[in-house]
N, C-alpha and C positions, 0 to 999 in steps of 0.2 A: 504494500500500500504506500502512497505518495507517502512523503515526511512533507504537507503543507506547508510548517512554519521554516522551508529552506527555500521556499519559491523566491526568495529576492536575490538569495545566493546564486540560486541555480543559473536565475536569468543575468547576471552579474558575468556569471563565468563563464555563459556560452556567447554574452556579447564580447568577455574576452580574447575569446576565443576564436570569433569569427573576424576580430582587428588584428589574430596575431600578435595579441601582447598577455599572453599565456606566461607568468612569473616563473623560471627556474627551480624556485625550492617556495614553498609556501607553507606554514605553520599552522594549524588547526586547532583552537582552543578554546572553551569554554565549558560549562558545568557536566559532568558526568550522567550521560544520559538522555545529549540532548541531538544526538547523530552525526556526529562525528566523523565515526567511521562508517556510518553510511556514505556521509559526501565523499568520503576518500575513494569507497569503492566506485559511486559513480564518476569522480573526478576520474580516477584511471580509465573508465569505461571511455570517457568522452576523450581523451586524450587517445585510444587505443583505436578508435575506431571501433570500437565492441557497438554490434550491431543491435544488443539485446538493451543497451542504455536509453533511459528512460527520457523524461524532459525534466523529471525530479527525481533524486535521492530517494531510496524504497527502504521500507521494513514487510520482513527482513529482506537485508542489502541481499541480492544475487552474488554466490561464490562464483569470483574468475578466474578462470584459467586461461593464462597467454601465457606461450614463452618470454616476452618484453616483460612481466612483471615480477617484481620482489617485494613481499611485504614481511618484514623485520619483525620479529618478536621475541621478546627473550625466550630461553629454551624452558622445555618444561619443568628441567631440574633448576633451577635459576630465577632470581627475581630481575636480573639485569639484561642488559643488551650489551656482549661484549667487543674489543678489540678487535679479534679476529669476524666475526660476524659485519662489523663495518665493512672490516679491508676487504672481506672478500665480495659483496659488496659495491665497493668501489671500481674492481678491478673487472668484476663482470660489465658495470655502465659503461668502461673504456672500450668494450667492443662495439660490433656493428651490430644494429637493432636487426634482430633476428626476419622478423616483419617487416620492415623498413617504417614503419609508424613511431618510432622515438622509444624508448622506454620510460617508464615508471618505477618508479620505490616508494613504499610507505613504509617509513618506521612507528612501530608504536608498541609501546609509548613512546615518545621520545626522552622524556622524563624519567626514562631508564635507562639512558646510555650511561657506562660507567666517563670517567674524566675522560680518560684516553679514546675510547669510542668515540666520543664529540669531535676531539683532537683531530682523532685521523679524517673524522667527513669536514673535516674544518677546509680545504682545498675545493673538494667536489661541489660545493656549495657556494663557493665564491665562483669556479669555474668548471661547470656543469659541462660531460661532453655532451655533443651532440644534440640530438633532439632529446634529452631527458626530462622528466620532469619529479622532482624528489619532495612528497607529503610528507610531512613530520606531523604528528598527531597527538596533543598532551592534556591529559586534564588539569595538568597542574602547573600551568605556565610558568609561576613564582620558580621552578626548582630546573627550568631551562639554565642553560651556562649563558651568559650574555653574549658570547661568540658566538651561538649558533643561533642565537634568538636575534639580533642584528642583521643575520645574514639570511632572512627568509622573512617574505612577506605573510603579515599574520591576517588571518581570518576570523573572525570573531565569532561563537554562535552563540548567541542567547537563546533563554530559554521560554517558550511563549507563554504568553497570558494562559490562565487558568479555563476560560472561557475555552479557547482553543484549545488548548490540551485535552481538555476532558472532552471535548465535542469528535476528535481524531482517536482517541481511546475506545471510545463507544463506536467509531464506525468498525475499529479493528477489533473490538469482541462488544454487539450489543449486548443489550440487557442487565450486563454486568455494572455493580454499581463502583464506579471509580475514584469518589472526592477522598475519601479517608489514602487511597496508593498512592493516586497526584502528590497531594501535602505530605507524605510520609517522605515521598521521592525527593522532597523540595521542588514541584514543579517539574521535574523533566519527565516526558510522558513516555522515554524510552526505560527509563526508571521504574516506572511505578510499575512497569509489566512484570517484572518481580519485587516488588514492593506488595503487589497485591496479594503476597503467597507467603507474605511475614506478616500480618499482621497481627494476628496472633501474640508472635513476637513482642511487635510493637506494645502492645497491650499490657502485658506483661515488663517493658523494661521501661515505661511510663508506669504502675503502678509502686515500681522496685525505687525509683527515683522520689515520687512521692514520699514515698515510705523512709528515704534515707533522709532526703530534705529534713524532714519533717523531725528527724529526730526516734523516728517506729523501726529501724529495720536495723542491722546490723553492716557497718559500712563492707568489713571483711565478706558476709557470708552472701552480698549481693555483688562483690567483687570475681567472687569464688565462680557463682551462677553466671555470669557475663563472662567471664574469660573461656567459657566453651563453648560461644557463640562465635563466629565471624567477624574477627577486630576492626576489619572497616567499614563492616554498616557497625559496630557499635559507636566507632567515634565518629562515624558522620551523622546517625542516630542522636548523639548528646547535644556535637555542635549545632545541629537545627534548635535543638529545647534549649538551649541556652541562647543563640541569636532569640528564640520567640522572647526570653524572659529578661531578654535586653529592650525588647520592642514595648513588652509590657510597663516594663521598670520604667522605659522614657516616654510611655502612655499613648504611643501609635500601633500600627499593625505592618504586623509583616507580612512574610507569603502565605500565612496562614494557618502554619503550625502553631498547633492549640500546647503550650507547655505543659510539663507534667506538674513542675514547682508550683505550690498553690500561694495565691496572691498573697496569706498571712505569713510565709515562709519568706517570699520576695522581698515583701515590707523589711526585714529585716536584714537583708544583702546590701551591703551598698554595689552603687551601679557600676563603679570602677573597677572594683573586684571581680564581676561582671565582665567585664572586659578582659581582665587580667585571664581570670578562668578561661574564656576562650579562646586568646592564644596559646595557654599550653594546651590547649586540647587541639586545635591548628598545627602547631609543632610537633604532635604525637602522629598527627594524620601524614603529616610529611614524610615522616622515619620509613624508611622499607622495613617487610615484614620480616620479623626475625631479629631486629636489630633491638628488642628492647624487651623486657619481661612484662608478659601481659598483667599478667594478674595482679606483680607489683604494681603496677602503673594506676590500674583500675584502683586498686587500693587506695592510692594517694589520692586520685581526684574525687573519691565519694567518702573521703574521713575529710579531704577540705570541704565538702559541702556539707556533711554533716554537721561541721563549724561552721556557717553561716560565711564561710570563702574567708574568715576573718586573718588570716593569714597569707591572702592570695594577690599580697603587694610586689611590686615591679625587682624589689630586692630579694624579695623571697623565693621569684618565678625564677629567677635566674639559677638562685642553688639548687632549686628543687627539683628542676627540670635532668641536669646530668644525672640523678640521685634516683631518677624514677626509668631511669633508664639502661637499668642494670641488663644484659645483656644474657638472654637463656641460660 
């Protein structure tokens, strides 16, 4: 089915397309879920001459196969995107397009090339052989290296209105009711298509929150229950209830997440700590997996909330942060 809210992109790229000022390397980024790599796959499609390429980005994207293409991903024993995986790589783009139609690469994420990886495409990116053209794909633009992020033009996707979203959700499974997966997703409706299959989940680590705020649960033994869940929906999980109970705290609305924190809990947070809290939980989201002990970590952030965040000043983020990242 169409991806709707990429119709400006689509029409953007095929008018570039047809002036011939088609970018070299172009950079893909925005919130997790909101197609991405759909556009990647039709960006290849239209670059490739793929005959099955649509007028817009589909869910789900069509798997291609062309000789001209390479799409990078870390191995499945591995969280990164290595050295050799560049060079080789690079060295395949220096040949002659198999097709004659140019080649394509998407790396993704990009946001997992180790240092040296970046390094070595640092060349190919400034001068691209051929007819090539090299997608880089990242949800986390912040953890790009500035040399590669300089050297590729970026694309931005936002994530559409709720209206939209939920109207493209229901064409892609009627009758199904969507609002609670959308806002779970934070708005991305390629999100909420498994968002809709935790909520249960959800239910349950909004009740668990309540209960620690509040001063009812046991910081540990709800640290215990979440650390055998999924570590990055739990901290992208938090960081939404903590953005909502910042929007609260400063008395507007956000995208719509209903926090767990109940308002007499809030009353007594200040709003900076507030703040404070959710960049170490931004910081934790950043870490690759493996690099930090879960269950410590969870620890730490629901014994400070347990405390009303009273210790969760900008001197304190700093020690606390190495400290909660004790290493398996």
């Amino acid at each position: 089915m169409d991806i709707s809210w990429h119709r400006d992109f689509a029409a953007n790229w095929l008018e570039r397309t047809r002036q011939g000022r088609v970018p070299h390397a172009v950079l893909l980024t925005g919130p997790a879920g909101v197609g991405k790599r759909a556009a990647a796959s039709w960006m290849a499609a239209q670059h490739l001459g793929i005959s099955a390429a649509g007028a817009l980005p589909e869910y789900p994207a069509h798997p291609i196969e062309h000789a001209d293409l390479r799409w990078i991903r870390p191995p499945d024993d591995k969280q990164s995107i290595g050295i050799d995986q560049i060079r080789s790589l690079v060295a395949e783009l220096s040949l002659t397009s198999y097709q004659g139609g140019g080649k394509v690469a998407i790396i993704d994420p990009a946001d997992a090339m180790t240092g040296n990886a970046a390094n070595s495409l640092l060349k190919t990116l400034e001068e691209p052989p051929g007819d090539a053209l090299l997608i880089l794909i990242a949800d986390r633009k912040g953890h790009m290296p500035a040399t590669i992020f300089s050297r590729c033009q970026r694309l931005e996707f936002a994530l559409p209105g709720e209206t939209e979203g939920l109207a493209w959700l229901d064409r892609l499974h009627p009758g199904q009711s969507w609002v609670a997966a959308l806002r779970l997703a934070g708005n991305a409706p390629l999100a909420a298509i498994a968002a809709s299959a935790q909520l249960d989940t959800h239910a349950g680590l909004s009740r668990d929150l309540a209960a620690v705020a509040a001063g009812k649960a046991s910081a540990l033994d709800v640290a215990a229950r979440w650390s055998t869940l999924d570590t990055p929906f739990v901290l992208n999980w938090l960081a939404r209830q903590v953005q909502a109970a910042i929007f609260r705290a400063s008395g507007t609305t956000g995208s719509g997440t209903q926090s767990a924190i109940e308002d007499s809990v809030l009353k007594r947070m200040d709003r900076r700590n507030l703040f404070c809290y959710l960049d170490t939980i931004n910081r934790l989201r950043g870490q690759m997996a493996g690099s930090f002990n879960v269950q410590l970590t969870l620890e730490g952030l629901l014994i400070d909330l347990s405390q009303g965040l009273q210790g969760c000043g900008i001197e304190a983020l700093a020690g606390q942060l190495p400290e909660m990242m004790v290493t398996r």
